[in-house]
N, C-alpha and C positions, 0 to 999 in steps of 0.2 A: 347319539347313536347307541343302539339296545347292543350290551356288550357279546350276547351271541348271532350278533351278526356281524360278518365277513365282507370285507369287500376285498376279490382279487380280481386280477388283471384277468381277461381274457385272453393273452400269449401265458399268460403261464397256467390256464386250464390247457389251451391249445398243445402246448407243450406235453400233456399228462395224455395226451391221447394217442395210443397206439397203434402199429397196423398189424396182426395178428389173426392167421387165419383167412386172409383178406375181407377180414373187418375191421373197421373204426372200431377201439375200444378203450377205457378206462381200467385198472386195474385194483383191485379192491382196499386196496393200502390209501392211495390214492383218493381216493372217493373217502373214503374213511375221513381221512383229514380235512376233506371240503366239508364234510358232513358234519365234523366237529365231535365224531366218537372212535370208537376204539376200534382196531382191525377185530379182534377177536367177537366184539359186542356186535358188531355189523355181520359178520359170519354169522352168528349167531342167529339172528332174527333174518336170516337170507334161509338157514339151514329147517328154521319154524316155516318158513313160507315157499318149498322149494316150487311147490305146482305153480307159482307164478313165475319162475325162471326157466323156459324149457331151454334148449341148446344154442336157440338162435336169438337170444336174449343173456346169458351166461353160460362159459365154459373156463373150465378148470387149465391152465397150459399142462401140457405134457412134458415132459422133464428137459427134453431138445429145443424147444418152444424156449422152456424156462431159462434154460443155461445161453441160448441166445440173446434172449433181448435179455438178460443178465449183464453182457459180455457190450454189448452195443448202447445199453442206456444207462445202467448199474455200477458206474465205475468206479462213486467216490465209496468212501467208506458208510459215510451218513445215510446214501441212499440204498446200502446192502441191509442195514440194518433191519431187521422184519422178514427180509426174505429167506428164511430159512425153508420156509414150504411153498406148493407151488400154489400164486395166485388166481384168484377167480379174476375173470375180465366179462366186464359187464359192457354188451352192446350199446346203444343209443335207447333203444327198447328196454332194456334190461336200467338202464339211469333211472327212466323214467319209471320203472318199477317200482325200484330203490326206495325214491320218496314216497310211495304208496306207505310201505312198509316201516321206512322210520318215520313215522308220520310227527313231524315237528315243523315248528315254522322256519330255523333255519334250512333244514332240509328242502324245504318248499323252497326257499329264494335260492338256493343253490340251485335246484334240479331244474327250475326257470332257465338261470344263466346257462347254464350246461345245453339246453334244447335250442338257445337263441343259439349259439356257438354252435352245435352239431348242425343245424340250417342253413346256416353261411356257410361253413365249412363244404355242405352239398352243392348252394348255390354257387360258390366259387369253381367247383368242379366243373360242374354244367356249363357255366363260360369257358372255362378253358377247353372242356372239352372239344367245343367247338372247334378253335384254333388250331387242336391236336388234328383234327379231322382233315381239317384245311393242308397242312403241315406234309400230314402222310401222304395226300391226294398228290403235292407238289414231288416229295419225293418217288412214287411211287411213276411221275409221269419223266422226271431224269433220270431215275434210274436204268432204264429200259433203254437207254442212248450214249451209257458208257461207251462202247465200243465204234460208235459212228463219232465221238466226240475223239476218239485217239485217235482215230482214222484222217480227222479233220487234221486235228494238232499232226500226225507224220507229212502230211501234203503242203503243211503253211513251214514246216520246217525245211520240206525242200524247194519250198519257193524262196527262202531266205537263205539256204544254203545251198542250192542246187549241186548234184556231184559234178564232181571235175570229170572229163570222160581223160582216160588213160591217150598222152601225146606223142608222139615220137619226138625222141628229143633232135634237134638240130645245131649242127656246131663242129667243133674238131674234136676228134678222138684221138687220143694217141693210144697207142697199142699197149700193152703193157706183158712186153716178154721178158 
């Protein structure tokens, strides 16, 4: 095995991808290290080739963004380290950019893995999406019959417990003067 080549799991890219913005996305530390170079060096050659990044391919987190998913995926010490400023997260689009740009062979076999993964990741949606579809259709058809279902449950209650109608009672009284 060529020693700059990587082999990682696909849960632990899976892992590295964000939802931000409501996109899938990677964040530039992160890619940095599949990529096998520097945060700084990768900025770098992203900041020479910006016209290939528009906003729906890379965006910079805004500081709220930042201190979120800080707070949410950032918690050990090992993974604060580097983030002192705020990261670029790079789309699906924007990966595949990427390798454009650091044009290397590891790059290449990385940004391979990375597209076979953001493709399943889709196609797995699309089946479930289904499901979800199905899902809400069901609740959408009980929902609308809550109240004919309590209606039901108060009628089979008093058919199990029917009320007592009020008796006169019969027997001896004594008076109580």
């Amino acid at each position: 095995m060529d020693r700059h080549e990587i082999q990682v799991a696909d849960e632990v890219i899976m892992n590295k991808i964000y939802l931000i913005r409501n996109c899938k996305v990677m964040i530039d530390r992160d890619l940095a290290e599949l990529y096998g170079v520097e945060t700084k060096r990768m900025k770098e050659s992203v900041r020479r080739h910006l016209l290939r990044f528009p906003e729906d391919f890379m965006f910079q987190m805004n500081k709220d963004e930042f201190e979120n998913w800080r707070t949410q995926f950032a918690s050990s010490n090992s993974l604060k380290m580097g983030l002192r400023h705020l990261p670029y997260c790079f789309t699906e689009q924007g990966v595949t950019m990427l390798s454009c740009i650091l044009n290397s062979e590891r790059a290449i076999k990385v940004n391979i893995q990375l597209i076979r993964i953001f493709s399943r990741m889709r196609e797995m949606l699309l089946t479930h999406k289904d499901i979800l579809l199905q899902l809400e259709k069901i609740e959408k058809r009980v929902s609308g019959h809550d109240e004919q279902i309590q209606t039901i449950f108060h009628y089979l209650k008093q058919l199990i417990n029917p009320p007592q109608p009020a008796r006169q009672r019969i027997g001896f009284r004594q008076n109580q003067e």
